[in-house]
C-alpha positions in Angstrom: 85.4 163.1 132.5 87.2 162.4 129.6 88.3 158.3 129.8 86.9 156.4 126.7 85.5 153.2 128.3 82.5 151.1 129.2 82.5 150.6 133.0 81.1 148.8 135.5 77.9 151.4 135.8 77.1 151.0 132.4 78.5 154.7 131.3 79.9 155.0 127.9 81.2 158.7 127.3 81.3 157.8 123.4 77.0 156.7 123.8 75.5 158.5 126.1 74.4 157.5 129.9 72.5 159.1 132.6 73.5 161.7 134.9 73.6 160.0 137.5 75.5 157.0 136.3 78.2 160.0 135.0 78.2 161.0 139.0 78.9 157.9 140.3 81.7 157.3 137.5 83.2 160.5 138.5 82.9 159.7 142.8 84.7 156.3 141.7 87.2 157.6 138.9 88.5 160.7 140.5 90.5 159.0 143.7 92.8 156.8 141.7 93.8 158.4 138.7 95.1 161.6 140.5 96.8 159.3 143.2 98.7 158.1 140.7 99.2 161.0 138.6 99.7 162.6 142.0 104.1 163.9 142.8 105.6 161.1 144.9 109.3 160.7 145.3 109.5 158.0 142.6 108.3 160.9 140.1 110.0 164.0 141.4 113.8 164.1 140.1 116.3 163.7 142.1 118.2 167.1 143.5 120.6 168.1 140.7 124.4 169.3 141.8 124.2 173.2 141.8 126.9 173.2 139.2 124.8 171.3 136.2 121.5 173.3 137.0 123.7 176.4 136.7 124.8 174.9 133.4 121.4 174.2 132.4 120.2 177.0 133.1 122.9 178.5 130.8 122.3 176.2 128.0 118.9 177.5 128.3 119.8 180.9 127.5 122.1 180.4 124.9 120.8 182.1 121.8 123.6 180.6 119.5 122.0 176.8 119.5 119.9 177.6 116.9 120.2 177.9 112.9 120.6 180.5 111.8 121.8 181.5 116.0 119.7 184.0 117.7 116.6 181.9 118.9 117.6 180.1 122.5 114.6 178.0 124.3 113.9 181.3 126.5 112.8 183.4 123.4 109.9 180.7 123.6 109.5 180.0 126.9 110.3 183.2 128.7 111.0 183.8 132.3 109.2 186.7 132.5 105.7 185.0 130.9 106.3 181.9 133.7 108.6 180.2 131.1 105.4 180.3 128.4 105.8 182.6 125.2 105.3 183.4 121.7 108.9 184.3 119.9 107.3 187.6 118.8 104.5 186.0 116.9 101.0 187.1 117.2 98.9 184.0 115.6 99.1 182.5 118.7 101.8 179.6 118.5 105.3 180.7 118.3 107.9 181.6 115.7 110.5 179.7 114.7 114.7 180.7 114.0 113.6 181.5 110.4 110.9 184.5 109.4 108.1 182.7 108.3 108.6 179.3 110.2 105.8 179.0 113.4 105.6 175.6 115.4 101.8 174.4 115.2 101.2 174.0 118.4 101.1 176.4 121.2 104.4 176.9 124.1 103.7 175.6 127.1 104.9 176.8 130.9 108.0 174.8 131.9 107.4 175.6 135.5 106.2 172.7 137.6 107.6 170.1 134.8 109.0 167.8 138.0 105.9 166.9 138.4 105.2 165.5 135.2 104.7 161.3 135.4 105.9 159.8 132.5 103.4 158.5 129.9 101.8 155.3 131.0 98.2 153.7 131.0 96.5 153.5 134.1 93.7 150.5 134.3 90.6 151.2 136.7 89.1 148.2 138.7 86.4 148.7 136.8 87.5 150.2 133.3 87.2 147.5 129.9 89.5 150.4 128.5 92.4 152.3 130.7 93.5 155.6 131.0 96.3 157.5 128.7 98.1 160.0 131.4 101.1 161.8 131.4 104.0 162.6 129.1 105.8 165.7 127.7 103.8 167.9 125.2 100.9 168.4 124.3 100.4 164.3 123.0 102.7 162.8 125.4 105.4 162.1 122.9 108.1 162.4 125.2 108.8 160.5 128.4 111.7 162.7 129.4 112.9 166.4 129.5 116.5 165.2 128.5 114.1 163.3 125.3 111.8 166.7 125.2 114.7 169.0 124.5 116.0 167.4 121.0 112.7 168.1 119.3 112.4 171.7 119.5 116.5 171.8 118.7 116.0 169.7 115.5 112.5 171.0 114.5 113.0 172.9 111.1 109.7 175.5 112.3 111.4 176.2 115.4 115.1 175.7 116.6 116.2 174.2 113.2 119.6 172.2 113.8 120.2 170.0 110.7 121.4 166.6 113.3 122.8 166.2 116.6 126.1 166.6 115.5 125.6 170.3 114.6 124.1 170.5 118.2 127.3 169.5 119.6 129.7 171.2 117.7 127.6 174.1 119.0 127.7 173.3 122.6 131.5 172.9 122.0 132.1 176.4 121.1 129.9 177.5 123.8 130.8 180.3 126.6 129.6 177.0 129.0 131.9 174.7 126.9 134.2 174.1 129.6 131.4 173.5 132.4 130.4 170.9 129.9 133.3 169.3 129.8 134.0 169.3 133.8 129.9 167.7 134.2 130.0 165.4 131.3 133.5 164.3 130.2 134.8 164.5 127.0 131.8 163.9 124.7 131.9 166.6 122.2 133.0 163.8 119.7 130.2 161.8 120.1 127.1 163.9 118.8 124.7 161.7 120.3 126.0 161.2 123.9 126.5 165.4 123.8 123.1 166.0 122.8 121.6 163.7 125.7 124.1 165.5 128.2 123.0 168.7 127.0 119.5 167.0 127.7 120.5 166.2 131.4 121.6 170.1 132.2 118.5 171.0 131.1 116.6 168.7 133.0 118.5 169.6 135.8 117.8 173.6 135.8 113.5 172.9 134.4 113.5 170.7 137.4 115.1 172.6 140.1 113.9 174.0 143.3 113.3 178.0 141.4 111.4 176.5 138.5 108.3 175.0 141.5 108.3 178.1 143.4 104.5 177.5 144.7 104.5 181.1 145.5 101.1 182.4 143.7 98.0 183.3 146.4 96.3 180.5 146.2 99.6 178.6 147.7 99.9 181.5 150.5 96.1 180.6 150.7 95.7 177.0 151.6 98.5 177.6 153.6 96.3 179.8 155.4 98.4 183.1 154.8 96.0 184.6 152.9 92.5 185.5 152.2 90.6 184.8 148.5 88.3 187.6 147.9 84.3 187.4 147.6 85.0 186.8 143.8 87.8 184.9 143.7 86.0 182.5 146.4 82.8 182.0 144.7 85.1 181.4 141.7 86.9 178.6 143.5 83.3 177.2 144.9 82.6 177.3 140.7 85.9 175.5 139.9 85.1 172.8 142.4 81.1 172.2 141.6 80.1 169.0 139.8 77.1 170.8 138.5 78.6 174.4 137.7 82.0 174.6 136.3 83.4 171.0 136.9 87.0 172.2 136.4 88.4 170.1 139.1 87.4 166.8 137.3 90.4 167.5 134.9 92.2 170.3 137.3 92.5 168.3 140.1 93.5 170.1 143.6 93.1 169.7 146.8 92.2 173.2 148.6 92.0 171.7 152.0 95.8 170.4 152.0 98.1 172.9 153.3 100.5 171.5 150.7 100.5 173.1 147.7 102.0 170.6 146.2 98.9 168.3 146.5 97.1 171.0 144.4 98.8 170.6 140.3 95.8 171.7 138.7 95.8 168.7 136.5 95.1 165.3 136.5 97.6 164.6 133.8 95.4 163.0 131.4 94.1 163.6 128.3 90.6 165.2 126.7 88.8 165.3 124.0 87.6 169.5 123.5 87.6 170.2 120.1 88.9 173.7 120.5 88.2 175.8 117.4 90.5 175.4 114.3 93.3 178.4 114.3 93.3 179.8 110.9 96.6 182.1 111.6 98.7 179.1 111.5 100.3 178.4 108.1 99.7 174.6 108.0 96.4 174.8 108.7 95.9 176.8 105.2 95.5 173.2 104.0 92.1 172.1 104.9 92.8 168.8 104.9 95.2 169.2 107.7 94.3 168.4 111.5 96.3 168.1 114.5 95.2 164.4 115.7 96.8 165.2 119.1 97.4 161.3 121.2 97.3 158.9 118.5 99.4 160.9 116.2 102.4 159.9 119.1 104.9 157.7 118.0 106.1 155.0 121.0 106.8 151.5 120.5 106.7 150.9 124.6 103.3 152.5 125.1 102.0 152.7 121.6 98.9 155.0 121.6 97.8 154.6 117.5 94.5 153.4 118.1 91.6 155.8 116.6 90.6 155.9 120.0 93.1 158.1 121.2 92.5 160.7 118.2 91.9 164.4 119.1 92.6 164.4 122.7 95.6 166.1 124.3 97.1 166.5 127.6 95.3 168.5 130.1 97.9 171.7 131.0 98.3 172.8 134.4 96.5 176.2 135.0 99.4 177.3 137.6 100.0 181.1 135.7 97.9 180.4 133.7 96.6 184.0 133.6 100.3 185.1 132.2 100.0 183.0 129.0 99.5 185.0 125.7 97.6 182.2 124.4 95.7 179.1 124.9 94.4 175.6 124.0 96.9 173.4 122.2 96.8 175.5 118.9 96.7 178.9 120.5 93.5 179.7 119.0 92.5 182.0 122.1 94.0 185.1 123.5 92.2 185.8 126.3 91.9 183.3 129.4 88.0 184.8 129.8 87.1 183.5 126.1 88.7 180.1 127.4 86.4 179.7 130.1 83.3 181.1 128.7 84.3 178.9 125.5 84.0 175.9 127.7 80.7 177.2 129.1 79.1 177.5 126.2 80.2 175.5 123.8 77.5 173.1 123.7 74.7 175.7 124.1 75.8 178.6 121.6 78.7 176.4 119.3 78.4 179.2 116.6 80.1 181.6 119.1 83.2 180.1 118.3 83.1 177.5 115.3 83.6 180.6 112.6 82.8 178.0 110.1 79.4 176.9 110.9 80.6 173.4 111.4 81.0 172.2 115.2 84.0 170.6 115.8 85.6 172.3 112.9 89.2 171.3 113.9 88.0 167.3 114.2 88.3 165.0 111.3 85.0 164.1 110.5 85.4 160.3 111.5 86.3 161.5 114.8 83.8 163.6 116.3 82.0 161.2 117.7 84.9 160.8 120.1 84.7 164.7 121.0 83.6 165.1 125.4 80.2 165.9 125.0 79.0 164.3 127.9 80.7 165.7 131.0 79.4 168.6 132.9 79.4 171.6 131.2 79.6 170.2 127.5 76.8 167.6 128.2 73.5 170.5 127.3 71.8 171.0 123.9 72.4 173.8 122.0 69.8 176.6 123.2 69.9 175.5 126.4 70.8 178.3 129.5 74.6 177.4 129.9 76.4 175.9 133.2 77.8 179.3 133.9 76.8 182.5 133.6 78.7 185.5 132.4 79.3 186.6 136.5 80.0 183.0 136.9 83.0 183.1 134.5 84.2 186.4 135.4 84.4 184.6 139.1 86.2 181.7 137.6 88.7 184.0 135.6 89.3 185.7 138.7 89.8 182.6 140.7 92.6 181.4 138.3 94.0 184.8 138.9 95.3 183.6 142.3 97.0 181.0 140.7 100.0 183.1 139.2 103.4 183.1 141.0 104.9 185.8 142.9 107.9 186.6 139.9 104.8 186.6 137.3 102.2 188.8 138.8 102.5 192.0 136.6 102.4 190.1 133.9 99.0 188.5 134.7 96.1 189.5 132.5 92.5 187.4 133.6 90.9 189.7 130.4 87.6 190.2 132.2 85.3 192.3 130.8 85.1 195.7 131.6 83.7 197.2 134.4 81.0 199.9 133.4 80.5 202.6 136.4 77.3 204.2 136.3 
């Protein structure tokens, strides 16, 4: 569990408490958070015209809306990877329009974004302290894809338009220009209103019917079309155990709803892992550098700044997961089996992955006290035999397997480990 507050139990995640105070937090936490982070029609856009999601979708493709051109938003999130990517880089996070230039944080999947709530707080009965959940990127800086899309486009590491009026000058000379024009009206002259229509065609084609296609195995499976195998069941019996793999607590789904749609793979909130610090990034060459992740968002409505909200980031969806060519927020991983087996065994062998000898390298010092180290599997001492074993992460890994999309499948790579044949 991953919400910082006292509650009615007497569990503190920050100070300790028993297991079986953390058990009943988690039977009397886990219902209404995922209601409300749960797709309902007041969340799920509206149906788009067919005309502006064909303009979006457009948009999306054009390579000349960066500077210097030849960097569209597909070169980082491409369709082929599930609409997740890298730009060519190999350090994990992508590169930018410029040689040299990476963004410092890793590229997320745009499929499934509909289901995105925006940011907001939600307040248990019982909680002194509520909930952060929901929000665009990794910190939840952005309540809107229309708001999402002026980042990257303005970002001098990645899309690198000086203002929004070099945007729209851009959009006017445009092979789309004059589907533009018929959607929106005349607003080329007016750089802001351009670049928040140019917001709304995206928003149309990322939120479309194509971009939720909820055609992977495990959809085909709950709707009882298909069949897991052995290892791919005892994987999902591994996701779902409070006492194994605990995935579910963040990962929320419902495997016994016939609608896929009740089965996200998130919760939509926010935790606290610490991954390990990604040296291949070029900011982090200053040591004094940390990604603060929540309370480094900037929002006057919901304003998260509190030290409290330091170091934890939105917990992804694992649909395709196994397509992604890296992982955790910084891309500090490459292979989905070393994700897992970090989480595993993070608390029992930390020197497996803190290269530094420090745990919690990537944690300012003053805040890793706030790091989860309390929920099942983090919550064992180092030396300690680990939640999972190795054949219990190879099941998990093979599990999330199922969770790739039809379009995506070749793509997928679970890296397990080899299979020796005697």
């Amino acid at each position: 569990m991953r919400r910082w507050w006292v509650n009615a139990l007497g569990y503190d995640p920050r100070g300790g408490g028993s297991a079986f105070a953390l058990a009943l937090v988690v039977l009397v936490t886990i219902v209404a958070p995922f209601a409300d982070a749960m797709p309902s029609s007041s969340r799920v856009p509206p149906r788009a015209n067919g005309s502006r999601i064909a303009l979006g979708r457009a948009i999306f493709f054009d390579p000349g809306l960066s500077e210097p051109p030849g960097t569209s938003c597909a070169s980082c999130h491409a369709p082929e990877r599930a609409f997740s990517g890298n730009h060519g880089s190999s350090i994990g996070v992508a590169q930018g329009s410029r040689p040299n230039h990476f963004a410092t944080r890793s590229t997320p999947s745009l499929l499934y974004l509909r289901y995105v709530p925006r940011f907001h707080f939600h307040q248990d009965d019982d909680a002194i302290q509520p909930s952060a959940v929901g929000g665009f990127f990794w910190d939840g800086r952005a309540d809107s894809i229309s708001e999402l899309v002026r980042q990257p486009l303005l970002n001098p590491d990645e899309m690198n338009n000086r203002d929004s009026a070099q945007i729209a000058q851009k959009v006017a000379g445009g092979g789309y220009a004059a589907d533009f024009r018929r959607e929106f009206g005349e607003v080329a002259n007016d750089p802001e209103a351009a670049v928040t229509a140019l917001g709304d065609a995206l928003e149309a084609f990322l939120t479309s019917d194509d971009m939720a296609p909820f055609s992977s195995k495990y959809d085909a499976y709950v709707r009882g079309d298909a069949k897991l195998t052995a290892l791919e069941a005892k994987g999902l019996k591994l996701f779902k155990d409070p006492d194994k793999g605990n995935c579910v607590s963040c990962h929320r789904i419902y495997d016994t709803s016939k609608n896929p749609e009740r089965s996200l793979f998130t919760d939509f909130g926010y935790d606290a892992v610490a991954a390990p610090r990604n040296r291949y990034i070029p900011a982090n060459a200053d040591p004094e550098r940390f990604d603060l992740g929540l309370c480094g968002r900037r929002n006057a409505r919901t304003p998260t700044e509190d030290d409290a909200w330091c170091v934890n980031f939105r917990t992804p969806s694992l649909r395709n997961v196994a397509v992604r060519q890296s992982f955790m927020h910084n891309g500090v991983f490459k292979r989905l089996r070393d994700v897992v087996a970090f989480y595993a065994t993070r608390a029992t062998n930390p020197m497996r992955w803190y290269e530094s000898g420090v745990r919690f390298e990537d944690v300012p010092v003053r805040y890793r006290g706030q790091v989860n180290v309390n929920a099942i599997p983090y919550n064992r001492r180092a030396g300690d035999d680990p939640a999972l074993t190795d054949a219990d992460v190879d099941a998990i890994v093979a599990f999330l397997g199922t969770l790739t999309d039809a379009a995506y499948r070749d793509q997928a790579n679970t890296g397990a480990r080899p299979v020796i044949r005697k």
